[in-house]
SEZALUM-815929 format. One record per residue (C-alpha): x, y, z. Coordinates in steps of 0.05 Angstrom, whole numbers, plus 5000, padded with zeros to 4 digits. Example, Ala and Ser with C-alpha at 12.3 -4.5 7.8 and 13.67 -1.06 7.14 Angstrom:
// residues 2
524649105156;527349795143;
***
This chain:
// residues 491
681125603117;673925813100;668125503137;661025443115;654225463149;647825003129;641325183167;635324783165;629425103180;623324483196;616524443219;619524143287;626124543291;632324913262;639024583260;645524903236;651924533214;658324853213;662824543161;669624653152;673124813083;672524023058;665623983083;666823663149;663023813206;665724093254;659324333302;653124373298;647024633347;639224633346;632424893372;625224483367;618324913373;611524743380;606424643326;599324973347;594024463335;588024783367;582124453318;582023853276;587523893213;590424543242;597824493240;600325263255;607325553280;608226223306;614326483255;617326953311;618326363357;621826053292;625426703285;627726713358;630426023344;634426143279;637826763316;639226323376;641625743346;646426163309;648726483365;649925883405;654325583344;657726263324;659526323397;662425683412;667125763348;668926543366;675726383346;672926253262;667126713264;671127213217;673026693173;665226373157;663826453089;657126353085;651126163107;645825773069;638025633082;634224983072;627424983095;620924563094;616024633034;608824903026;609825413079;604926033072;603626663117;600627283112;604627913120;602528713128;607429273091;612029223150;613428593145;609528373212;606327823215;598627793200;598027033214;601526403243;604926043193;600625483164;605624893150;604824363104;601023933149;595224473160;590224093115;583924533136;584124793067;581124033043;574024063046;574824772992;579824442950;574023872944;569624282924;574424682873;575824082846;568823862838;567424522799;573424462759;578524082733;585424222763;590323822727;592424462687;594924732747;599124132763;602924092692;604224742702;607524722760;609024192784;606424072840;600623562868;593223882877;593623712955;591824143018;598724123032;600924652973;599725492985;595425352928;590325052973;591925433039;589626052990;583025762964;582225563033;582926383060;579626663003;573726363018;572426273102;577526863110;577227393056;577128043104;584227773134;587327513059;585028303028;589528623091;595328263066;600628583027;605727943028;603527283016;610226863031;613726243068;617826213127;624126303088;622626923068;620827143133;626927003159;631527103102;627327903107;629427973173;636527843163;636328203097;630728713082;629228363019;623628013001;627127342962;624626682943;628126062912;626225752852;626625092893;620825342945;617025702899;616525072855;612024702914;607125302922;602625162862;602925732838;610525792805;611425592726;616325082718;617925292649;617626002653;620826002727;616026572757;609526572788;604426292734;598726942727;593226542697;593626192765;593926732813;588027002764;584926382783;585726382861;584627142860;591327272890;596427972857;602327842837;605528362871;604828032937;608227432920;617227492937;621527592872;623726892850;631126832854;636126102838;638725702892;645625982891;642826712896;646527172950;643427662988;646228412973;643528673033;644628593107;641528893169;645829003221;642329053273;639328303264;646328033245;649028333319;643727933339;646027273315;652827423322;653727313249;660027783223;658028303158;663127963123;658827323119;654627233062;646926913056;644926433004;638626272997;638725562994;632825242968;627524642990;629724233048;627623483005;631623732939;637523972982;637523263021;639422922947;644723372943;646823283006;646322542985;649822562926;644022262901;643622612837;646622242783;641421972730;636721392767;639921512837;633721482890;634321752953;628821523005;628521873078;624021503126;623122023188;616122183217;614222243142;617421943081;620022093013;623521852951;627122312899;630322242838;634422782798;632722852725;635723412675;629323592656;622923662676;618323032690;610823072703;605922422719;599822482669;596022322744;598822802783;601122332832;609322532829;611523302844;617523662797;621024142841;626924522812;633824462851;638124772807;640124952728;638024302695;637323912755;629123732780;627723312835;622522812817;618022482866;613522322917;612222532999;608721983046;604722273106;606321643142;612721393164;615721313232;609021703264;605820933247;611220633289;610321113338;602721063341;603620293341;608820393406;603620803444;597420333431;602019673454;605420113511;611719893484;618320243476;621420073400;626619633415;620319163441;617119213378;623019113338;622718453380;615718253372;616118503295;621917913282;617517353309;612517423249;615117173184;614317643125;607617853098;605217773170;601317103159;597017603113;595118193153;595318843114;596419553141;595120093098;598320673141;593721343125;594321543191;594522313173;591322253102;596622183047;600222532998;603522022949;600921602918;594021782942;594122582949;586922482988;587822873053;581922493080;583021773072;583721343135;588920833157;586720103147;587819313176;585418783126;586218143131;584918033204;584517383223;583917003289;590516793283;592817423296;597117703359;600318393372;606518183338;602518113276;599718783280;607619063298;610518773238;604519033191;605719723211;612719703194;611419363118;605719753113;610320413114;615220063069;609919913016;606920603012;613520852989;614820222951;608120492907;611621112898;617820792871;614020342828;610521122801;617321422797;620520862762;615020892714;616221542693;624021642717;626821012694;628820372724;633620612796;639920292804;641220592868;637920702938;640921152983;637121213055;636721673112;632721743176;631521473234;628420823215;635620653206;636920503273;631919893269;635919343234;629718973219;626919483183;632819723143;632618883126;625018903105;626019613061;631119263034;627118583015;620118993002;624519452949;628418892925;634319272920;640819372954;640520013003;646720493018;645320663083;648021453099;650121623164;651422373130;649822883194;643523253172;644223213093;639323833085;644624273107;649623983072;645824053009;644124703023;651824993032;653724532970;648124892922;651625522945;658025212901;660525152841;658224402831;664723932844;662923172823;669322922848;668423322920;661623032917;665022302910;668522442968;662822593017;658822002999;658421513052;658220893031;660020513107;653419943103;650519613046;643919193059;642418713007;635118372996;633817683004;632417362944;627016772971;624017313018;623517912961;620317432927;615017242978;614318042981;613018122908;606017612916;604018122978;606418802950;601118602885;596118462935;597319102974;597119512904;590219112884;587819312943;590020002947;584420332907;578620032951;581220323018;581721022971;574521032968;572820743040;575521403069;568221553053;567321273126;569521893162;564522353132;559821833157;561921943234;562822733221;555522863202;553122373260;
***
């Protein structure tokens, strides 16, 4: 029997899954690290830290499963999006890696924007004009830190930089270089009239590769290290989102697959490319005539989370308070740009919002807005998706929202749709040893869990519908109110 590695490398840790040769899991192991947050909208990592933690992690699980290690096929990366760091000739590291949350780049992509229209850029590739992208990160350097961006001889993710240790070779995915900015959809390679525009060379920007390349390379010295055997091969994977619908087996026409962890998303899978005339969905390529339509919410369990500290209380108590409201919370409406937003919005400065407060009102109110107010965020971005996607006929849900059965109730109500709830362990790294494969639909059938169904409730989806209008009506307002906190900076 062969067995198969997935690795996830996130902005909060690595995990690795060890499958065996029907895609089972058989082990799996993983390492958190900090994120550096020493001024306001500085979101940094330190990529040998995240280095150290890819070699140890597959250590640990190569060393617990001795017994296999000669008989691992492969190992294949997923990773988080809009990663960018510099890197000298050597391939050492000239700065931290600035993740996607880093949004100090906002305040120069304003400004850009103000001079010139950037909607060019998004049909081109893809991807939303958003602090979050390299794009940004790179306006953002060339203009408060030009000395340190002309030392740099690589301009890459933290894929790469991993991938380059283990290899020598400087690789990136079609899937990852499709959420820089700065990668033609249509041409697949990095777009020059862009990097003309930023004021970037081509040549330090990774050769763009597909999903199911392998690495021809290996340094030994590195594998030792991570007790990986020279007979295993690296893919290299591609984006850790796309790779979660795969993962999912969320990629037939119209299949949506929604992950509410910290942050949020929903995804279709279209055979071609699909662009919003707004620039309010991204296109990021998974693999040969597969694209992975749509949009990624700042705010999804953080609101809980940030509700639970305000109240002192531990979730299950909200979950409790939460269920003594009846929906639409007797009219209180939370609009939850606690970090900014990406979708719908893509305004890294708007502000989180109650309306609607009335004396009525009691912290159980407040509880069960936060939770709806997550739900219809992303229920905007479905509406967007649909719009452009077609009409889904499946919902297939991840994270850990799933563990509140009130929740998964309302999602299911707010979307008026059935959900398939997943229990699939860590679908990222599933996706990412599957895109390594010839594509199997019938294997694919096999994996999908299918083990809870929660279907909406027709009275109270319709009571949603009347609030989920409101919530859109109102949407555009609070956009413009995020005026507010320019207000308080300049005081």
């Amino acid at each position: 029997m062969q067995f198969r590695i997935g690795m996830d490398i996130g902005t909060t840790s690595t995990k690795a899954v060890l499958y065996d040769g029907v895609f089972a899991v058989r082990d799996s192991a993983a390492q958190t690290y900090p994120t550096i947050r020493a001024e306001e909208g500085m979101a940094e990592q330190d990529p040998k830290v995240i280095f150290k933690a890819v070699i140890a992690v597959l250590q640990t699980l190569l060393n617990r499963n001795e017994v296999i290690r000669n008989q691992i096929k492969s190992v294949s990366f997923s990773s988080a999006m809009h990663s960018l760091m510099l890197v000298s000739g050597d391939g050492k590291p000239l700065t931290n890696v600035y993740t996607w949350a880093d949004n100090r780049s906002n305040a120069t992509l304003k400004l850009t924007r103000e001079e010139s229209d950037l909607n060019w850029i998004y049909q081109r590739t893809g991807t939303p004009i958003h602090s979050m992208s390299p794009l940004s990160k790179l306006l953002w350097l060339k203009k408060e830190h030009p000395v340190l961006l002309a030392k740099a001889e690589r301009i890459v993710g933290i894929k790469e930089y991993i991938t380059y240790q283990l290899t020598g070779e400087w690789k990136i995915d079609y899937s990852l270089a499709s959420a820089t900015g700065l990668f033609n959809l249509k041409k697949l390679d990095w777009d020059q009239d862009i990097l003309d525009f930023v004021g970037v060379n081509r040549k330090a920007f990774s050769d763009p590769v597909d999903t199911n390349f392998v690495f021809t390379r290996k340094v030994e010295e590195t594998y030792a290290k991570a007790a990986l055997s020279l007979q295993t091969n690296l893919v290299i994977g591609a984006s850790d989102g796309c790779l979660a619908n795969l993962g999912l087996d969320a990629v037939g026409q119209n299949e949506v697959a929604m992950t509410i962890g910290t942050s949020g998303a929903l995804r279709m899978v279209n055979d071609h490319i699909v662009l919003d005339p707004e620039g309010r969905t991204f296109c990021y390529y998974l693999a040969k005539d597969k694209w992975v339509v749509g949009g990624a919410v700042n705010n999804g369990g953080n609101a809980f989370e940030w509700i639970a500290n305000i109240f002192s209380a531990d979730y299950k108590s909200l979950n409790e308070m939460a269920g003594k409201i009846s929906p639409g919370a007797d009219g209180l409406l939370f609009y939850p740009y606690l970090n900014g937003e990406r979708a719908p919005l893509w305004d890294a400065s708007v502000q989180a919002h109650f309306i609607g407060i009335d004396a009525i009102h009691t912290k159980d109110h407040f509880v069960r807005a936060v939770m709806e107010g997550v739900l219809f965020n992303l229920a905007e971005v479905l509406d967007i998706l649909e719009t452009f996607g077609g009409q889904s006929k499946c919902l297939k849900v991840t994270g850990g929202f799933l563990h509140s059965s009130l929740w998964k109730q309302m999602a299911a109500d707010i979307f008026n749709k059935t959900l398939t709830l997943s229990p699939q362990f860590e679908s990222s790294c599933l996706g990412a040893v599957l895109v390594g494969e010839p594509y199997d639909a019938e294997l694919l059938e096999t994996l999908e869990a299918k083990e809870e169904e929660v279907v909406p409730d027709e009275m109270t989806s319709e009571k949603y519908k009347e609030t989920f209008e409101l919530y859109q009506a109102l949407s555009k307002p609070i956009k413009e109110m995020h005026a507010i906190r320019e207000f308080y900076r300049k005081k």
